[in-house]
Backbone as a ProteinNet text record, in pm:
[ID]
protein_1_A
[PRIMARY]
XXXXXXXXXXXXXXXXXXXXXXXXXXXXXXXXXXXXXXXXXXXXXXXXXXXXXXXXXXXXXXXXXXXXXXXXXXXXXXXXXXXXXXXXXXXXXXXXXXXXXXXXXXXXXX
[TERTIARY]
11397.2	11389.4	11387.1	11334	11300.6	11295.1	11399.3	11449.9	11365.7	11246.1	11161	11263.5	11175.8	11260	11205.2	11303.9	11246.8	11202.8	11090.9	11045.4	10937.5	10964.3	10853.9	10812.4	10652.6	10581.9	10526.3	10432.8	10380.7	10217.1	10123.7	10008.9	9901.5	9848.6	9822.4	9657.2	9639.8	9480.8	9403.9	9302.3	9188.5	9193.3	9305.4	9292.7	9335.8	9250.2	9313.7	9450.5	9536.1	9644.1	9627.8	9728.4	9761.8	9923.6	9965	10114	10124.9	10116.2	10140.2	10288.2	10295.4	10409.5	10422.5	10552.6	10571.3	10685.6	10632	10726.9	10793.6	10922.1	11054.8	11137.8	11187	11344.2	11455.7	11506.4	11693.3	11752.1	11655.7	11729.4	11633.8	11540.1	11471.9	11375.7	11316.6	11188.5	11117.8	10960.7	10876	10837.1	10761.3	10748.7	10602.5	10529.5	10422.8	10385.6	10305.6	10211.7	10060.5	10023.6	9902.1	9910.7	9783.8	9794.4	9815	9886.2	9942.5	9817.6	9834	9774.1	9888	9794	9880.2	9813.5	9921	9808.5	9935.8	9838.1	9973.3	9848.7	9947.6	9886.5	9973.1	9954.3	9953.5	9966.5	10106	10075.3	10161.8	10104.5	10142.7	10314.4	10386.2	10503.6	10604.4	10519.5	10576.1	10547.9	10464.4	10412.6	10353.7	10262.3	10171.3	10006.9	9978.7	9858.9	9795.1	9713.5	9704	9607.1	9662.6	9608.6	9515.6	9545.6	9462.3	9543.1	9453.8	9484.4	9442.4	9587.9	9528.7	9424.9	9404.7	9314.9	9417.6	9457	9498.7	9498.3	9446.1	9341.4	9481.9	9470.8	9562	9506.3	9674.2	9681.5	9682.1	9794.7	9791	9867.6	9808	9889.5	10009.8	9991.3	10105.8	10220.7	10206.4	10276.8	10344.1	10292.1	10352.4	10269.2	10178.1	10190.4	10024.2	10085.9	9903.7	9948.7	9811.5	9844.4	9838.2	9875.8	9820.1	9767.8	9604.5	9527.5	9484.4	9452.6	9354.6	9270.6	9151.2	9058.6	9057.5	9016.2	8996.9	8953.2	8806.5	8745.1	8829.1	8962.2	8992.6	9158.4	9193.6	9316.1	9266.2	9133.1	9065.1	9091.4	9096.6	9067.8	9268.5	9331.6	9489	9540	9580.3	9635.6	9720.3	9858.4	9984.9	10084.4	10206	10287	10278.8	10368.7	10329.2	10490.8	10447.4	10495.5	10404.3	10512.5	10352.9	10461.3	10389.1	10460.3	10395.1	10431.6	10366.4	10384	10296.2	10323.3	10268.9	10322.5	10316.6	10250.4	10152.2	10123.9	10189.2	10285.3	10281.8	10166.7	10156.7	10070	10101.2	10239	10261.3	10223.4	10172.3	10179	10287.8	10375.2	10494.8	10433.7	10502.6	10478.4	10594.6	10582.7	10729.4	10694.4	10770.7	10738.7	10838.5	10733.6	10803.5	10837	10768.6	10829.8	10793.1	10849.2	10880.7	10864.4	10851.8	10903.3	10800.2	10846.4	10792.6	10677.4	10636.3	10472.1	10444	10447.9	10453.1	10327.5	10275	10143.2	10182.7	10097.6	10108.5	9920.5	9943.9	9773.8	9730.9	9751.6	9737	9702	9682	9598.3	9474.2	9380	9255	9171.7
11047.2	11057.9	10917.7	10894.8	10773.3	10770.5	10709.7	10702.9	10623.3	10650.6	10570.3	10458.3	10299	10188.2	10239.1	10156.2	10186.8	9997.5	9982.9	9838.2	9885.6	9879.2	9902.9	9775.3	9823.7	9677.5	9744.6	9546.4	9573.2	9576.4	9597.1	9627.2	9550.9	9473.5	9396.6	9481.1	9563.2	9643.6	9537.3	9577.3	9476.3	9387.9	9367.3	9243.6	9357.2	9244.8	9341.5	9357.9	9405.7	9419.4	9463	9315.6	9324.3	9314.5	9381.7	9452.1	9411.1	9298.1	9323.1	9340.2	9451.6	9554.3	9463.8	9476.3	9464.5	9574.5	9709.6	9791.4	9698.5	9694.6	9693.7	9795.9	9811.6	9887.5	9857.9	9942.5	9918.6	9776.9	9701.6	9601.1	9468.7	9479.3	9403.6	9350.6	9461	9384.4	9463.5	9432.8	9477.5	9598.2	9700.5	9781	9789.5	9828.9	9830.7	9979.7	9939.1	10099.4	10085.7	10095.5	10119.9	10257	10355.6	10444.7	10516.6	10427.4	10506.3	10512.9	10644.3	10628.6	10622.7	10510.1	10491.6	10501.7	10551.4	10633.3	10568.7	10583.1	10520.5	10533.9	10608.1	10710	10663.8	10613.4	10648.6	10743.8	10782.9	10908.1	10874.8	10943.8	10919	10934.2	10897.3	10890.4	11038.8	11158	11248.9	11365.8	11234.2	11279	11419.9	11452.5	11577.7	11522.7	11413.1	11329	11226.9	11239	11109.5	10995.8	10867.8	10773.9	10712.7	10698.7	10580.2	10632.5	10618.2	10566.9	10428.3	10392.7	10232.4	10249.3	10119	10155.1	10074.2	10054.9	10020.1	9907	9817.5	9714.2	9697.5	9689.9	9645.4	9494.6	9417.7	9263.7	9250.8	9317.4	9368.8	9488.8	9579.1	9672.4	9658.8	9563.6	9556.4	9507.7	9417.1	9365.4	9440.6	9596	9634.8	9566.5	9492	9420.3	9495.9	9572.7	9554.2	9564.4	9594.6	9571.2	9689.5	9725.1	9870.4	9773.3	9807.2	9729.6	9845.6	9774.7	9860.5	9737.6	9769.3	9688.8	9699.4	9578.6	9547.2	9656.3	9683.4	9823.5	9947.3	9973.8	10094.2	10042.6	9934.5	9880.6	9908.2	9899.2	9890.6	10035.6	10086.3	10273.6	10317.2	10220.2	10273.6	10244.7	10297.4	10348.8	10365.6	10414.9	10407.7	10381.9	10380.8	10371.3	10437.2	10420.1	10582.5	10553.5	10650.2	10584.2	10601.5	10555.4	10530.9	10567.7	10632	10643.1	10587.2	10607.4	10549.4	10632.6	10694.8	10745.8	10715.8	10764	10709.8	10817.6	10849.9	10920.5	10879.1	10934.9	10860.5	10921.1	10850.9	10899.9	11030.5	11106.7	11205.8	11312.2	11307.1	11417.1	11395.8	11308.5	11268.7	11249.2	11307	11219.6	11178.4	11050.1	11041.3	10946.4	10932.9	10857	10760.9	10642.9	10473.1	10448.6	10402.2	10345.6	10420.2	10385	10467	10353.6	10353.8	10320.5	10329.6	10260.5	10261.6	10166.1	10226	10107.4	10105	9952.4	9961.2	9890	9890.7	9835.7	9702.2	9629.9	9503.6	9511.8	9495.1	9507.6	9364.7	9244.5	9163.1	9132.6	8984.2	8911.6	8832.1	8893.3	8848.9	8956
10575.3	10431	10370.6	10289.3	10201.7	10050.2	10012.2	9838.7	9795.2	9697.5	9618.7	9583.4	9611.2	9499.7	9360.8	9298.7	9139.6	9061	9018.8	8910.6	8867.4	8698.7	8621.7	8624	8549	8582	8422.4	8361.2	8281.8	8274.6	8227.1	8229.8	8099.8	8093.7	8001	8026.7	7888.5	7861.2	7868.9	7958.8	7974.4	8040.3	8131.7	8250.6	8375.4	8466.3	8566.8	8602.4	8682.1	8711.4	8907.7	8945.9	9092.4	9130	9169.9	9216.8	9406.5	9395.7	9575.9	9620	9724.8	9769	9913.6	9979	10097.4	10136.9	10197.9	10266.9	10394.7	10370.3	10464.3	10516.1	10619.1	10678.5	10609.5	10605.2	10584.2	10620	10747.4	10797.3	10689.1	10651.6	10573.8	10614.4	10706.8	10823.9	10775.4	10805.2	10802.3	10858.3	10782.5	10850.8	10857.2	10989.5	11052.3	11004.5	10865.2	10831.4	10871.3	10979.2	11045.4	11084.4	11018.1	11043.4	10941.8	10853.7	10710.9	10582.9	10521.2	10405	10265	10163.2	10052.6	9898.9	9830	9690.5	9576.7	9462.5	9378	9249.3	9147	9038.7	8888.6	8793.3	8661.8	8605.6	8500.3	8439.6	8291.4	8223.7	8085.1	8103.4	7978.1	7947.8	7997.6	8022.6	8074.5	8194.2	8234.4	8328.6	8367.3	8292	8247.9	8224.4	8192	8230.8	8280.6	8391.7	8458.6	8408.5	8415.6	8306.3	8416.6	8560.1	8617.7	8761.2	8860.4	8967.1	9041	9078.2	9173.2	9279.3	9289.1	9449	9531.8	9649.4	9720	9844	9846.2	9945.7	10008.5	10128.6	10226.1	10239.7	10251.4	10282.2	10430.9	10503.5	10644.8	10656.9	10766.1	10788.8	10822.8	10969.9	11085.2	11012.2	10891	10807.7	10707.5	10678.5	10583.2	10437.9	10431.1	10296.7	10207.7	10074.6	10021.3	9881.1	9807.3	9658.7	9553.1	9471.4	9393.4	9297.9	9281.7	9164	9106.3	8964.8	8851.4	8794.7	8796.3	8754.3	8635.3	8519.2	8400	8337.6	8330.4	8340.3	8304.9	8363	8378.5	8278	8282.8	8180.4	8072	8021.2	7893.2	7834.6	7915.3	7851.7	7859.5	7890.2	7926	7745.6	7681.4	7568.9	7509.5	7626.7	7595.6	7714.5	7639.8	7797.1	7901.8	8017	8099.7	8216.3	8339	8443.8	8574.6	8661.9	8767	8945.6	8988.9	9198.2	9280.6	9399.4	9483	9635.2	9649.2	9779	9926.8	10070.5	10155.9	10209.6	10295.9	10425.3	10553.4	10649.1	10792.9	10818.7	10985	11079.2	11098.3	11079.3	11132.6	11024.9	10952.1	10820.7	10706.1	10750.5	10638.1	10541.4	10418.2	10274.9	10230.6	10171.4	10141.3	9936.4	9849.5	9759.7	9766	9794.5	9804	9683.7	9563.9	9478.7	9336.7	9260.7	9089.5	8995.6	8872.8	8748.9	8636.8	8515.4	8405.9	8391.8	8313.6	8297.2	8144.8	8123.8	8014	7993.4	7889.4	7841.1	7713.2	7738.6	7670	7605.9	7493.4	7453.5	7404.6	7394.1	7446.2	7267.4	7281.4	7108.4	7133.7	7270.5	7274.8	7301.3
[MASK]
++++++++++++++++++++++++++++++++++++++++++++++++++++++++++++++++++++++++++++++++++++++++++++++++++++++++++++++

């Protein structure tokens, strides 16, 4: 079993936005997600509409390390606050949700 961390992040409309993650163990090592699939979704403030999904580019697997991005493009059309998850596939069929929080939007003065 795996307790989502929780850090909201903020979201500035119209720039892109890059979040690079590094999954760790209990002991603070790396954990080797090769094999793993990873999804990580936007949803409005009550979570009843979905605003955006990231895409996901892996930095390295063996490392545990990648990024949840949203391209400029798709910040442009984001509107209001929201919150946002992040979930894990194992290799084995596991799902588990890694991380949580709030997302807040910053609409920027350019």
């Amino acid at each position: 079993m795996i307790t989502p961390g929780k850090y909201d992040i903020t979201i500035y409309q119209g720039a892109t936005f890059d979040l690079p993650i590094q999954y760790k163990d209990s002991n603070n090592l790396p954990v080797n997600m090769s094999g793993y699939i990873v999804s990580g979704t936007l949803w409005n403030r009550i979570g009843t509409e979905k605003l955006a999904d990231f895409s996901v580019p892996w930095e390295s697997q063996a490392s545990g390390i990648f990024k949840l991005r949203l391209e400029a493009a798709t910040t442009s059309g984001i509107t209001e606050q929201g919150q946002y998850d992040v979930r894990i596939m194992q290799p084995n069929g596991d799902v588990y949700y890694l991380l949580e929080g709030n997302a807040f939007l910053n609409l920027g003065l350019s």
